[in-house]
DSSP file (Angstrom, degrees, kcal/mol; ACC not computed):
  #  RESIDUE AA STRUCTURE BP1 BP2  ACC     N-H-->O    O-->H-N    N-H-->O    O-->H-N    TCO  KAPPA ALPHA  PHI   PSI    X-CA   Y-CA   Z-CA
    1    1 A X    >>        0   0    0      0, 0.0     4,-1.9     0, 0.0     3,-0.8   0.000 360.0 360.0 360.0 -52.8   83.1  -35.4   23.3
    2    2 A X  H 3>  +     0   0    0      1,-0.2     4,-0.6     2,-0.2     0, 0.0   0.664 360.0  59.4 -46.2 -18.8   79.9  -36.8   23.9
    3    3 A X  H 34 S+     0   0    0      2,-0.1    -1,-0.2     3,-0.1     4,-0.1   0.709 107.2  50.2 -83.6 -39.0   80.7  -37.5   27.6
    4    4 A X  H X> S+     0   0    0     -3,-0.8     3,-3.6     2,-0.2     4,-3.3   0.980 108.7  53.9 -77.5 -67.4   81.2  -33.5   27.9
    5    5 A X  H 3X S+     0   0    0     -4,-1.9     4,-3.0     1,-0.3    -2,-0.1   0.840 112.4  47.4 -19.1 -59.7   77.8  -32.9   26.1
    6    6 A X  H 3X S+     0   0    0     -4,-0.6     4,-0.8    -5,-0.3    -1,-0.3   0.376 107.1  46.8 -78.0   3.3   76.4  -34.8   28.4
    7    7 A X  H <> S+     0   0    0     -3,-3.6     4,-2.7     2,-0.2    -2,-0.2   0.754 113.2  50.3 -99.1 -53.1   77.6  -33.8   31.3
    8    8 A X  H  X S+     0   0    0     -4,-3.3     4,-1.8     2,-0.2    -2,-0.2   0.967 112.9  50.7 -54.0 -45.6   76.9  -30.0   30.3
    9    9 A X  H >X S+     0   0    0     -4,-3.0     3,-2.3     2,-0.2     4,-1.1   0.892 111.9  45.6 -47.4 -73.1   73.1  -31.3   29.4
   10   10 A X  H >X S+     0   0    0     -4,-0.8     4,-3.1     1,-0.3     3,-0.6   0.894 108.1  62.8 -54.2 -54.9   72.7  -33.2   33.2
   11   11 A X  H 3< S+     0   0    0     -4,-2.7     4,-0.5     1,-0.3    -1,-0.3   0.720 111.3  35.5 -35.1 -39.0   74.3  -29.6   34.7
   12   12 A X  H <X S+     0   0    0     -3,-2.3     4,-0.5    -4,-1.8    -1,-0.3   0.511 110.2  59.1-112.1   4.2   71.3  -27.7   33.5
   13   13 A X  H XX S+     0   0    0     -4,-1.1     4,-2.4    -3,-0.6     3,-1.4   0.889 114.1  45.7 -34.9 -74.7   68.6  -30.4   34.0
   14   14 A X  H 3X S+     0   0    0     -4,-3.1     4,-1.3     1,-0.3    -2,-0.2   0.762 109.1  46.5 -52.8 -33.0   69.9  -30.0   37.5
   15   15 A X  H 3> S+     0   0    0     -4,-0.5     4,-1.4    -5,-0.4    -1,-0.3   0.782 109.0  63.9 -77.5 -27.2   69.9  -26.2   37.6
   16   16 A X  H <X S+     0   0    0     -3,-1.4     4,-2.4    -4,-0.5     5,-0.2   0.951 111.0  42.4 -55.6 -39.9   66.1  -26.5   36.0
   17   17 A X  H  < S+     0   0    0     -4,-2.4     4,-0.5     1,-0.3     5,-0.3   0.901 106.1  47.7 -85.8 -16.6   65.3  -28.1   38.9
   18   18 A X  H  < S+     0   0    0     -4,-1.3     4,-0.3    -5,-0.2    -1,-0.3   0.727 113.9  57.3 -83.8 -16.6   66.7  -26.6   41.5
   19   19 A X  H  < S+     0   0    0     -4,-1.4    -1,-0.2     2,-0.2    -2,-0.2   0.828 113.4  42.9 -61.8 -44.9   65.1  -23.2   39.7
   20   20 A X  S  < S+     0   0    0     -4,-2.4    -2,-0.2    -5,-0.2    -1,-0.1   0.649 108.1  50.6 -87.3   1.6   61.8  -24.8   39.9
   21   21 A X  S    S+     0   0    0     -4,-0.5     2,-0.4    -5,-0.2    -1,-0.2   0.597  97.1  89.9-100.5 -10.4   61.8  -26.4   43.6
   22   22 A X  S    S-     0   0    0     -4,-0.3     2,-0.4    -5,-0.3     0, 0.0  -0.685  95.1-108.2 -88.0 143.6   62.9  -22.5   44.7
   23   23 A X        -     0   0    0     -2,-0.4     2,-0.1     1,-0.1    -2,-0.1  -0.655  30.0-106.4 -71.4 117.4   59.7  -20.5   45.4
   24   24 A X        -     0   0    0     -2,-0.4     2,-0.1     1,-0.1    -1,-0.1  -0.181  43.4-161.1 -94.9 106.1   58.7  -17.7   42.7
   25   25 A X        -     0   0    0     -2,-0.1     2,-0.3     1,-0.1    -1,-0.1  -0.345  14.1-122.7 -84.7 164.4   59.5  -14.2   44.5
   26   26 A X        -     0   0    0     -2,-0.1    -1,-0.1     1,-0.1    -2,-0.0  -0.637  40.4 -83.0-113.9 166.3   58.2  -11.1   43.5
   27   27 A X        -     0   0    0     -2,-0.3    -1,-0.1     1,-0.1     4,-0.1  -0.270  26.6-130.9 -63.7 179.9   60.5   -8.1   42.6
   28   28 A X  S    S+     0   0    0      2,-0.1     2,-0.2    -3,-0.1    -1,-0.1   0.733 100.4  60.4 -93.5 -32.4   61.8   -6.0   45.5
   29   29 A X  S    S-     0   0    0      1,-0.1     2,-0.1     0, 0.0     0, 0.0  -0.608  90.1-123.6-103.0 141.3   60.4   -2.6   43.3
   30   30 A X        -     0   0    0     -2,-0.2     2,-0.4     1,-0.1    -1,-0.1  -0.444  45.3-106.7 -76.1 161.3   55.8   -2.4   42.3
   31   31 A X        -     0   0    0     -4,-0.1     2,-0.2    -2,-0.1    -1,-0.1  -0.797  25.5-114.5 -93.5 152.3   56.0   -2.1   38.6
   32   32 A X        -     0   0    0     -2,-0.4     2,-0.2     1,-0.1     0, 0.0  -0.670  43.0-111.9 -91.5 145.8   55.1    1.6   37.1
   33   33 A X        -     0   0    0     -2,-0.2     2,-0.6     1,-0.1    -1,-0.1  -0.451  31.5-123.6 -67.8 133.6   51.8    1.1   35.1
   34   34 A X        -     0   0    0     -2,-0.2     3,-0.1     1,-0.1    -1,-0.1  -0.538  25.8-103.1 -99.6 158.7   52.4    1.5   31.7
   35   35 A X        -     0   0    0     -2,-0.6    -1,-0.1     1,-0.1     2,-0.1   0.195  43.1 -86.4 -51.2 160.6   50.4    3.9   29.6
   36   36 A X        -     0   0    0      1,-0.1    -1,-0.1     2,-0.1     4,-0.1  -0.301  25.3-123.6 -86.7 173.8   47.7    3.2   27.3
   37   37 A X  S    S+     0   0    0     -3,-0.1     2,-0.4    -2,-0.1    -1,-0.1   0.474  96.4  44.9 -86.8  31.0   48.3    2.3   24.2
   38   38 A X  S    S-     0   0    0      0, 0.0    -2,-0.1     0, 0.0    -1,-0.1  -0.994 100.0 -85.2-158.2 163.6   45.8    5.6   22.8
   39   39 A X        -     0   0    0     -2,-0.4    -2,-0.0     1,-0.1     4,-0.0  -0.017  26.5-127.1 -62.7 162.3   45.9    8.9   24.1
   40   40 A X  S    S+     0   0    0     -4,-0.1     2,-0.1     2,-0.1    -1,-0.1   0.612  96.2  34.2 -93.1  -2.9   43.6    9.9   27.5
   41   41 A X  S    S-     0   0    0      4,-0.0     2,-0.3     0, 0.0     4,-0.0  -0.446  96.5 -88.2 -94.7-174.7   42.1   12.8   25.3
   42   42 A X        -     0   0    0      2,-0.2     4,-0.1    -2,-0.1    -2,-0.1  -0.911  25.5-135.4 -99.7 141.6   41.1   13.6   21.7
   43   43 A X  S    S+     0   0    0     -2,-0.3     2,-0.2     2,-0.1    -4,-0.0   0.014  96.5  46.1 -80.1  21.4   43.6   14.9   19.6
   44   44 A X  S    S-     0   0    0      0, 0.0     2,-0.4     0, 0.0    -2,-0.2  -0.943  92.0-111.5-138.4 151.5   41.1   17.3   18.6
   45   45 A X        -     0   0    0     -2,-0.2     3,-0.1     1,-0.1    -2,-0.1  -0.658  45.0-105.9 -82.7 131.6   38.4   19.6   20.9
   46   46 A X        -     0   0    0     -2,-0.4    -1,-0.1     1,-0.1     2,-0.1   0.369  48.2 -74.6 -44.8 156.6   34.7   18.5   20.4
   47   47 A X        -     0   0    0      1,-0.1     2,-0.4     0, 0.0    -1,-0.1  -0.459  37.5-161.7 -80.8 166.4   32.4   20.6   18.5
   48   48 A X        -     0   0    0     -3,-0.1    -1,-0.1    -2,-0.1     3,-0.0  -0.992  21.4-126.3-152.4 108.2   31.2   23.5   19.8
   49   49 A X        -     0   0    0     -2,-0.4     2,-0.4     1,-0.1     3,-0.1  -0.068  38.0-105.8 -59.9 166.1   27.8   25.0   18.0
   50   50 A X        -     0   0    0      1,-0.1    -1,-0.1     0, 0.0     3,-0.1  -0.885  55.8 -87.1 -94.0 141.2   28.5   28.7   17.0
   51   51 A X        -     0   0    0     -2,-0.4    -1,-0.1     1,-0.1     3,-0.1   0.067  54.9 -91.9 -36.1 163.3   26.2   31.0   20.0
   52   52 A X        -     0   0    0      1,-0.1    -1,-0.1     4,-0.1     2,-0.1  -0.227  44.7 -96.1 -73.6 156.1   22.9   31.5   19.1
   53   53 A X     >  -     0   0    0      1,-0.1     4,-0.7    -3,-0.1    -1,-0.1  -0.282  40.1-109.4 -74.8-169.1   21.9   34.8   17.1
   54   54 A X  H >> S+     0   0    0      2,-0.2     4,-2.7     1,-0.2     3,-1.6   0.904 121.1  47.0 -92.7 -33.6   20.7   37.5   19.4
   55   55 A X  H 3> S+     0   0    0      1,-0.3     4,-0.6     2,-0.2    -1,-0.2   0.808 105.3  54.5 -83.3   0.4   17.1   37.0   17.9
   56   56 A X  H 3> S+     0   0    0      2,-0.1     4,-0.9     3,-0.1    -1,-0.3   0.512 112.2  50.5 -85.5  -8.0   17.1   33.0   18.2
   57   57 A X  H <X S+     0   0    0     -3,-1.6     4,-1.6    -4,-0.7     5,-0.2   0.921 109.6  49.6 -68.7 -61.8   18.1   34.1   22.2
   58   58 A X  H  X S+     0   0    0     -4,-2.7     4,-1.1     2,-0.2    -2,-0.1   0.760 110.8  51.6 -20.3 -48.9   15.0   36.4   22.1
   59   59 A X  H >X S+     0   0    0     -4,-0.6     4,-2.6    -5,-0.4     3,-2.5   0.992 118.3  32.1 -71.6 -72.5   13.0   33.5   20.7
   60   60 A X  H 3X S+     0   0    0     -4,-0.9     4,-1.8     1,-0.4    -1,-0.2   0.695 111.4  62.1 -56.7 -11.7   13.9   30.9   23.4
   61   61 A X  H 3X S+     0   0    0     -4,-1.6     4,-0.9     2,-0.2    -1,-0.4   0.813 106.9  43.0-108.4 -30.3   14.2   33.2   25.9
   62   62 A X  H <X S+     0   0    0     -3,-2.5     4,-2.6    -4,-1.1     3,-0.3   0.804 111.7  62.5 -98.1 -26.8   10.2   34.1   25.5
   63   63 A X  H  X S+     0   0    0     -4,-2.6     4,-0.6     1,-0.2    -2,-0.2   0.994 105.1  46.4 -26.8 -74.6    9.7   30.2   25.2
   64   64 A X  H  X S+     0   0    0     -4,-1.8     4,-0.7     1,-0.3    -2,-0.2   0.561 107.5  51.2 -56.7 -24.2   10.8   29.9   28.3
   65   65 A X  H >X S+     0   0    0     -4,-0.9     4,-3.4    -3,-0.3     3,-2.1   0.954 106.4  54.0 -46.2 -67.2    9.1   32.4   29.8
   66   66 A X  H 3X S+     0   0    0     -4,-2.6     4,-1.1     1,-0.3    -2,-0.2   0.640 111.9  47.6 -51.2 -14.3    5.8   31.3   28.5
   67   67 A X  H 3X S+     0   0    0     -4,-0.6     4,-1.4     2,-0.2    -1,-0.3   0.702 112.5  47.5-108.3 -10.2    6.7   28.1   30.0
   68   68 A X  H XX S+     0   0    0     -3,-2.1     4,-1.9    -4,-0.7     3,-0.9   0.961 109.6  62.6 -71.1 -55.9    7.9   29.9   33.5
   69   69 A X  H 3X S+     0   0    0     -4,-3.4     4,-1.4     1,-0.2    -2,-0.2   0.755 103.4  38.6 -40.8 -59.5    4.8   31.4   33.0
   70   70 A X  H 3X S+     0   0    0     -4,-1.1     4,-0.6     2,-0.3    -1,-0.2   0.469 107.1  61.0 -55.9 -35.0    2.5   28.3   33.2
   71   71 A X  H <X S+     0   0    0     -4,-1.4     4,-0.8    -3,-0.9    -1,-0.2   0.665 104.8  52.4 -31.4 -53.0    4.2   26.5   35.9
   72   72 A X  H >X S+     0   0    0     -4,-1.9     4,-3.4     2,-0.2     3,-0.8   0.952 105.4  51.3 -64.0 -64.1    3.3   29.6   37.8
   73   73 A X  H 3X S+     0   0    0     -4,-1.4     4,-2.4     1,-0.3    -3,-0.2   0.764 109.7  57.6  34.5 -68.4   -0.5   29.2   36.7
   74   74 A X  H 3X S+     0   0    0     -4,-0.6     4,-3.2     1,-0.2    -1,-0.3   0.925 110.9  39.1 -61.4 -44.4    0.0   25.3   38.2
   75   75 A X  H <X S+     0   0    0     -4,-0.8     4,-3.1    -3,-0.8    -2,-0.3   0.984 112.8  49.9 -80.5 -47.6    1.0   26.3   41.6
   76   76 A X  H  X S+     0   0    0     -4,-3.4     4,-5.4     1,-0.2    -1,-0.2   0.953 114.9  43.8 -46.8 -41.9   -1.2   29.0   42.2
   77   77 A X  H >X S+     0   0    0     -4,-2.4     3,-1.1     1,-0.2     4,-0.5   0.980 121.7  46.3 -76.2 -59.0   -4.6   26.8   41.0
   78   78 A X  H >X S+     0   0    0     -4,-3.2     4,-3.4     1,-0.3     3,-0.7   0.861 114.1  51.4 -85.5  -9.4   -2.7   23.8   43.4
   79   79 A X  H 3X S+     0   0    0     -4,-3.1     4,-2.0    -5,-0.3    -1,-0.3   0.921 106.7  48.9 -50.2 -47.1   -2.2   26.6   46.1
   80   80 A X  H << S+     0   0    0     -4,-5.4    -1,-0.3    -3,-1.1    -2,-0.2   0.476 105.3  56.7-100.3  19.3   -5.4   27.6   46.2
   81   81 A X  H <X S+     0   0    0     -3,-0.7     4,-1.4    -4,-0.5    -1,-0.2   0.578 106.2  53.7 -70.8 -31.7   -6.8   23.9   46.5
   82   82 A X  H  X S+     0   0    0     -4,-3.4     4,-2.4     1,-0.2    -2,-0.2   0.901 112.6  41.8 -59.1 -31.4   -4.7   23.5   49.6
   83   83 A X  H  < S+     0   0    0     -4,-2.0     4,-0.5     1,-0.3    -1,-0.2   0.733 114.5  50.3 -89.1 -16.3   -6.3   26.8   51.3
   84   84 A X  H  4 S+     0   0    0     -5,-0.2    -1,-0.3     2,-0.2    -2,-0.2   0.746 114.0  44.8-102.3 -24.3   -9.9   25.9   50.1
   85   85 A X  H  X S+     0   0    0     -4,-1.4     4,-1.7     1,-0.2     3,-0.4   0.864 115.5  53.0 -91.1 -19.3   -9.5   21.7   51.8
   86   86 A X  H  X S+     0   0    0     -4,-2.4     4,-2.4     1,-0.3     2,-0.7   0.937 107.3  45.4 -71.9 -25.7   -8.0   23.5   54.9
   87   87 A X  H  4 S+     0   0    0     -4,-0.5    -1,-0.3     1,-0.2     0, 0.0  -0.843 117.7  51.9-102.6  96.2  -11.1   26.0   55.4
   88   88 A X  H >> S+     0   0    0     -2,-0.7     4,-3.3    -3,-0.4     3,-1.7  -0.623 107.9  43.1  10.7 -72.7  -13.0   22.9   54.9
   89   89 A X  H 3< S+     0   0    0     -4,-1.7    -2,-0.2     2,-0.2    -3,-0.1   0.797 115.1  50.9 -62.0 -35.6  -11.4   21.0   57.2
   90   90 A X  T 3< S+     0   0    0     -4,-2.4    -1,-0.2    -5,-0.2    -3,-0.1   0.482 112.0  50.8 -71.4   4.2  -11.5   24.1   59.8
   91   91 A X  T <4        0   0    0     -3,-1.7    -2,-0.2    -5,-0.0    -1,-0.1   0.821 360.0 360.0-133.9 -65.5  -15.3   24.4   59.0
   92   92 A X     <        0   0    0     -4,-3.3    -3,-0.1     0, 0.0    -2,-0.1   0.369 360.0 360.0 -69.6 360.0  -16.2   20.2   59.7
């Protein structure tokens, strides 16, 4: 019985090797990616402030003015440094 053992044992030595001498193919099919393992959202929607009231709009909205305003104020004063070094320059 032991001669049988040993025979099956040499039979898959021999199939290890001939498994390992064969060169390691790749399947005939890509593999499909598998998902991740947590969801591609949140399972809840982010928070969302409630809209402003109409007189916190009022408020920002005359911020913003004042600040359009002052911008305006900057260009003119750098406008009318450009116009005063060209009639300079048209004058030298």
């Amino acid at each position: 019985m032991s001669s049988m053992l040993e025979s099956q044992i040499n039979a898959i030595r021999k199939r290890l090797e001939e498994l390992k001498s064969q060169p390691q193919s790749q399947p005939s099919q890509p593999q499909t990616p598998q998902p991740p393992p947590f969801p591609m959202f949140p399972a809840f929607p982010p928070y969302m402030a409630p809209p402003p009231t109409p007189e916190e709009e009022i408020a920002e909205l005359e911020d913003y003015k004042r600040e359009l305003e002052e911008e305006i104020k900057s260009v003119e004063t750098r406008i009318a440094e450009l116009k005063r070094m060209l009639g300079r320059k048209g004058q030298g």
